[in-house]
N, C-alpha and C positions, 0 to 999 in steps of 0.2 A: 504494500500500500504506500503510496508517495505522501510526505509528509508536507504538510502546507504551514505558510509562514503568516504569524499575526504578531501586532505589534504592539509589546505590555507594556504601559511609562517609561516611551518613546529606547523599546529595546525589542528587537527582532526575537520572537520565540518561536520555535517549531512544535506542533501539534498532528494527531492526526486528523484528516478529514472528518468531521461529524462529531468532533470533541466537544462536549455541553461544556457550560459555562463555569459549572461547580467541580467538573474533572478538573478542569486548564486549572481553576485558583489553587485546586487539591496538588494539581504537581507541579506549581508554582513554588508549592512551601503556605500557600495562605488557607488562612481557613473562610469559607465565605458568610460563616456568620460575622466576622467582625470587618469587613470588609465594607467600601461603596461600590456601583461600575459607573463606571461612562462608557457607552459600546455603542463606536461609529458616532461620537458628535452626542449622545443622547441619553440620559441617566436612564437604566436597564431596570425596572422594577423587577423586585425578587421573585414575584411571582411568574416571570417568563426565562428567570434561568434556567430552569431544568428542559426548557423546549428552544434553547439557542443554541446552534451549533454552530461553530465556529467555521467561518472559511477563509480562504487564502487572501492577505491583505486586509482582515479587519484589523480594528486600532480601538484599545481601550484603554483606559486609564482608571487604576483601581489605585481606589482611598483606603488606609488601614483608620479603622474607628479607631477613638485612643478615649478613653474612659478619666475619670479624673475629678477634681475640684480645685 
C-alpha cells in the first residue's frame, strides 16, 4: 500500500491511505482527548473524527489543551 503525505504543524508526516483522524494523533504520540484540530483551514468537530480519513496533502494543525490556573 503507498503511503500518502499530510502535513502536522507545518511538518511532513507519512500515513497510510484511509488513516482516521484518532489513529494519525495515536501514532503521532498524542492522545486526542487532550488535543484541538484544525483540518484543511477549518476546526474539525470531534464528533467527525472517527469518519475523517486522511488523504495525500491534507494540513492540520493540532493544539495540545494544557489545563491549569
Amino acid at each position: 500500500m503507498t503511503e500518502i503525505t499530510v502535513q502536522v504543524n507545518g511538518k511532513p508526516r507519512d500515513c497510510s491511505p484511509g488513516t482516521t483522524l484518532p489513529k494519525l494523533l495515536e501514532g503521532l504520540g498524542m492522545n486526542p482527548r487532550l488535543v484541538a484540530v484544525e483540518y484543511n483551514g477549518e476546526i474539525l468537530h470531534r464528533q467527525f473524527w472517527e469518519t475523517t480519513e486522511m488523504k495525500d496533502g491534507d494540513i492540520l494543525e493540532v493544539v495540545t489543551i494544557v489545563g491549569g490556573g
